[in-house]
N, C-alpha and C positions, 0 to 999 in steps of 0.2 A: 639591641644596640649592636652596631657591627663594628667587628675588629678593626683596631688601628693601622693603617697602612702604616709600613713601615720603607724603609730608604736605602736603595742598595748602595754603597759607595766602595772604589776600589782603591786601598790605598799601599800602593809599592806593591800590585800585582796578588794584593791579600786583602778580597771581599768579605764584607761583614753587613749585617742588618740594623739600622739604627733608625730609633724614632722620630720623625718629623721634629725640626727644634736641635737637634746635635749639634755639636761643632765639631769640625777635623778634629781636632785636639782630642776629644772626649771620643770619637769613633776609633783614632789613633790607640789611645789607651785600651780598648777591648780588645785590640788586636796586641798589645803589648811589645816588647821586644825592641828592638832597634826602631822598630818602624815610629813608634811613638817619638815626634819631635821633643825638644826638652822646652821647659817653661820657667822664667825667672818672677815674673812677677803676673800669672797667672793662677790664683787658689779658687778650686771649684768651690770652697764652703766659706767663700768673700764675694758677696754680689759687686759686681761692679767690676769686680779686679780684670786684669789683661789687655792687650793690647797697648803698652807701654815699651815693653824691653824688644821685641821684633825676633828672638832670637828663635820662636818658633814658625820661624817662615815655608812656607811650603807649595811648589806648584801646582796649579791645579790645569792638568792639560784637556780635559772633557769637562764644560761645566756640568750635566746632566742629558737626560736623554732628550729631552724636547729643543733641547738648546745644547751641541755640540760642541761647541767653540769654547776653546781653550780661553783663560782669564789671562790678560799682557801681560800682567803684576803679578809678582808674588805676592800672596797672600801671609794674612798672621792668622794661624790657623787657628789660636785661641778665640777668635771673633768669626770667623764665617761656619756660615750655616751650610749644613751638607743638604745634597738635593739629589734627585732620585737617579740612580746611575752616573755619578759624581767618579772622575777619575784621579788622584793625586798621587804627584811622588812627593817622596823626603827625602829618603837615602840613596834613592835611584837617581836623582835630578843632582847635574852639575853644577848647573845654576842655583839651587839651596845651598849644596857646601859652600860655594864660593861666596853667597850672601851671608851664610852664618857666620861663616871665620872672619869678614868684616865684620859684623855684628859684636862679635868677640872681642875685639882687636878695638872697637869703640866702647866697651864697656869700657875695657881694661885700662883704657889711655890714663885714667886720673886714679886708679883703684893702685896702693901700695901695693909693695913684695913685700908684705910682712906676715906669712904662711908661718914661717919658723915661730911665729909668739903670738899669733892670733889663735882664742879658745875657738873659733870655728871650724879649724884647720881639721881636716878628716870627717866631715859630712858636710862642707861646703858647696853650696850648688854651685857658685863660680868657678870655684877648681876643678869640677867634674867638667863643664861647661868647656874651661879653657883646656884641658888633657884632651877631650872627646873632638870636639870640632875646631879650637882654635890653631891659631898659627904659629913657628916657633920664636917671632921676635916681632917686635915692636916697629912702625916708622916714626911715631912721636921724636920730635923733639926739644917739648919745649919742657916746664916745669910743672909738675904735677899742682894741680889743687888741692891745700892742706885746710883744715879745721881743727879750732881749739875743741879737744874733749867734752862733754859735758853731762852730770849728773842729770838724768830725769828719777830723781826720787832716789829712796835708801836701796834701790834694788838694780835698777838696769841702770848701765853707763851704753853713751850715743859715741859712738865714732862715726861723725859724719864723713870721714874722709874714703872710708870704705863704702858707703852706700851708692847702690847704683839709682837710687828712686824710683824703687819698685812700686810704693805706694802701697802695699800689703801693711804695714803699721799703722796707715792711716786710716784704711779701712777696717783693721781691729778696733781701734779706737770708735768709729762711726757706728760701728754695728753691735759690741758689745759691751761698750761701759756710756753712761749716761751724759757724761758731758768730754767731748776730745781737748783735750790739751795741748799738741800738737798737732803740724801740719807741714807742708810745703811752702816756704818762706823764699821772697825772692825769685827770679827767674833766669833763665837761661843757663850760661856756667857757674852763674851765683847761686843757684837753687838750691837750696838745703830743707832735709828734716830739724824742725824747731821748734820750741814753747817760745811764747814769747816774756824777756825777761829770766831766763831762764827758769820757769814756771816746774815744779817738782808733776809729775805722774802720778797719782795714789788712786785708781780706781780699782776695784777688787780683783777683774780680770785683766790687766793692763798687762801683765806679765806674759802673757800668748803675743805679744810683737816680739818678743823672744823667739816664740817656735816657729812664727812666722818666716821672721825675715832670711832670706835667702842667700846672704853674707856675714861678717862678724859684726855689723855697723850697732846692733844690737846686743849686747851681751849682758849673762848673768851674774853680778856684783858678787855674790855669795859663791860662784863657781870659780871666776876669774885667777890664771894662772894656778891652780890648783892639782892638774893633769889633764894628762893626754886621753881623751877621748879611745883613742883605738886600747890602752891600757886600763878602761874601765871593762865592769859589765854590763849589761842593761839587760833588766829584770821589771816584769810586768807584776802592777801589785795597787792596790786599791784600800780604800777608806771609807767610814760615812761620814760626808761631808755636806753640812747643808748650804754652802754655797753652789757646788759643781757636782759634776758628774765623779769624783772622786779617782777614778779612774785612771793611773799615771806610769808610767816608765822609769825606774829606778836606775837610776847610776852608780853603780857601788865598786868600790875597789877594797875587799874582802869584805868585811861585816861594817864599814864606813858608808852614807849614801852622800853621795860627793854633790851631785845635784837631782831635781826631780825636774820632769819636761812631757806634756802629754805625747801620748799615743800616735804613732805615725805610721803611716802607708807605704805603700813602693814609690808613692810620688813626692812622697816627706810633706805630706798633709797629716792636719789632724784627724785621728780614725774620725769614725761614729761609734756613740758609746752605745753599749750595752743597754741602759736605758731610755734610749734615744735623742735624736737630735746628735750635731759635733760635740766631741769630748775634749770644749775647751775646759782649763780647770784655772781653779781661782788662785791668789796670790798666796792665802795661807796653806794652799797643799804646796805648793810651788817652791817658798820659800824659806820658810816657817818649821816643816817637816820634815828634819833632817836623821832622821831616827829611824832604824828597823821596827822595833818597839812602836810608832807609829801608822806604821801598813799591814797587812795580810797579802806576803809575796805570794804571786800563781804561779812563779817561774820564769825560765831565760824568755827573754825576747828573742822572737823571728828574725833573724839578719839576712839581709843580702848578700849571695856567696860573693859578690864582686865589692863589699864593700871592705875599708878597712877595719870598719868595727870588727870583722869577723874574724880577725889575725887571734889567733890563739881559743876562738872560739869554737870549740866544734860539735855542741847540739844544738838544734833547732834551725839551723842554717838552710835557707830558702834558693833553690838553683834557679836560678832565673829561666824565664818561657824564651827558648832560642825560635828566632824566625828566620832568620839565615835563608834555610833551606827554601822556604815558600816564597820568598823575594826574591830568589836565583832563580828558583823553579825545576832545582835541580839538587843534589848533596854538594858540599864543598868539597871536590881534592884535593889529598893530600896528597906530598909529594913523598913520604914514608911515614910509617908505623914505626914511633922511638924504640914502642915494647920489644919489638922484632929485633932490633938495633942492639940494646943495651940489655936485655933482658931481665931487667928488672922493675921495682914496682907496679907488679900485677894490675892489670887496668878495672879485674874486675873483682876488687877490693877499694869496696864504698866508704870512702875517707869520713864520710858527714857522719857513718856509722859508727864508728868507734870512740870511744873512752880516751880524751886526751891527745896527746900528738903521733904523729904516725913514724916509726920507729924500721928497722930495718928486722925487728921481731917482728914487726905484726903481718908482711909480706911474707915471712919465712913459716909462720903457724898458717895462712892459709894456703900456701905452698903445698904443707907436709899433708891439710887436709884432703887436697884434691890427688 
């Protein structure tokens, strides 16, 4: 049998090999970095999902080698298929920023400023979204679209007023519990996530539209207003559980577990578990479990150094893959070296290394070492 040809495609000047069947998106992510466009309502482990939110647009100026010619449109990189010697920019193209921060600026028209009291607030893809590529104000003028609250069952409460209608809840629903209870009701600016009649949720995994959803429009009743996220820990730790893969992420603020939420990626997907297939997990790990005495902890969670989870945390902390360099084609300069300047905080004194917060001891003992 002979090997599978594979697909060269260049994206922001940084080629990579991908299997016939990719998407920009998914070649994007091997390469990592900046270079990866962002995704709101695209999950690789939701068939169906993407091609909704637009926010992952991207040029494609070489369609491939048998066929040259640039594509007129921007592309949603979550839906097109790469082809062989395929040329794309993201951060390199004018024309993307300019179309994302629209894109941004159309999310945000109906979405509240209620950052301050929303439990999403410090791992919200929208906030990252609007900080990263949006604009700094608004041209709306007219009044926002409100929705009354509404309970789906004893556990998640719907703010539909926050939902951008990503459709990732719906496709949990579709894919993993046996009969969906909601949907998409109404159309156009009327369009909401809804049961009808206000119908309760009780399916065993119904609780992962939780980890799904990519705003606060979803939240956990058991969590709600309890603490700030960046003031927790997150601690990986596991169970035999004969519904799920058992497998979950622990929130704890000291020997308390404040909430439980599976396992997530650099892309705030659900990992894959251990023993295989997605580690979605069911409602009685989820919400049920609120115990030390409940789990076998493994230890801290992997954090990203750029997130705010990691304020005050400093082991395990993941440095993010810089591509900077390979998208210039060059190093960045600088315009001076602070250490030269200020002479202090030694640069090469590895902050992620040490015990606790970084003190004007702990420069002055590597100091005395060298």
């Amino acid at each position: 049998m002979s090997e599978q040809q594979l697909f060269k495609v260049t994206i922001d000047n940084i080629t990579v090999e991908v299997a016939p069947g990719t998407t920009v998106l998914e070649a994007a992510r091997m390469i990592g970095g900046d270079v990866t466009p962002p995704a709101m309502c695209f999950y690789s482990k939701l068939k169906g999902s993407g091609g909704k939110c637009r926010t992952c647009l991207v040029e494609v100026s070489k369609g491939s080698e048998k066929d040259p010619r640039p594509m007129p449109k921007l592309m949603a990189s979550c839906r097109t298929a790469v082809m062989d010697g395929m040329e794309v920019k993201n951060i390199t193209s004018d024309r993307v920023k300019d179309a994302r921060a629209g894109v941004v600026e159309f999310l945000l028209i109906n979405h509240p400023l209620d950052c301050p009291i929303c439990d999403q607030a410090g791992e919200c893809h929208l906030q990252d979204l609007g900080y990263e590529h949006g604009k700094e104000g608004t041209r709306y003028e007219f009044n926002r679209r409100t929705f009354e609250k509404h309970d789906l069952g004893p556990y998640i409460q719907l703010h539909m007023t926050r939902c951008i209608l990503c459709y990732r809840c719906v496709y949990v629903a579709d894919q993993l519990t046996e009969n969906r209870g909601h949907g998409i009701l109404d159309r156009g600016d009327h369009a909401q996530i809804a049961t009808y009649i206000e119908k309760a949720l009780t399916s065993d995994f119904i609780g992962n539209v939780i980890d799904v959803c990519p705003v606060g429009a979803l939240t956990d009743k058991t969590f709600r207003f309890k603490n700030r996220v960046w003031f927790t820990k997150p601690v990986d730790a596991h169970r035999d559980c004969d519904k799920c893969c058992g497998e979950v992420q622990l929130w704890m603020r000291g020997e308390e577990v404040l909430r439980v939420t599976a396992r997530k990626d650099q892309w705030g997907e659900v990992k894959e578990s251990s023993k295989g297939g997605t580690g979605w997990i069911c409602n009685e790990c989820r919400f049920e479990k609120k115990k030390t005495a409940d789990w076998v902890v493994e230890g801290p969670s992997m954090v990203n150094r750029h997130s705010v989870i990691s304020q005050g945390h400093y082991l395990g902390m993941q440095q993010p893959h810089e591509t900077i360099a390979k998208v210039m084609g060059r190093a960045p300069r600088l315009l001076m070296d602070i250490h030269e300047v200020s002479e202090v905080n030694d640069p090469s004194v590895d902050l992620s290394a040490i015990e606790g917060p970084a003190t004007g001891a702990t420069f002055k003992k590597e100091k005395s070492k060298s």
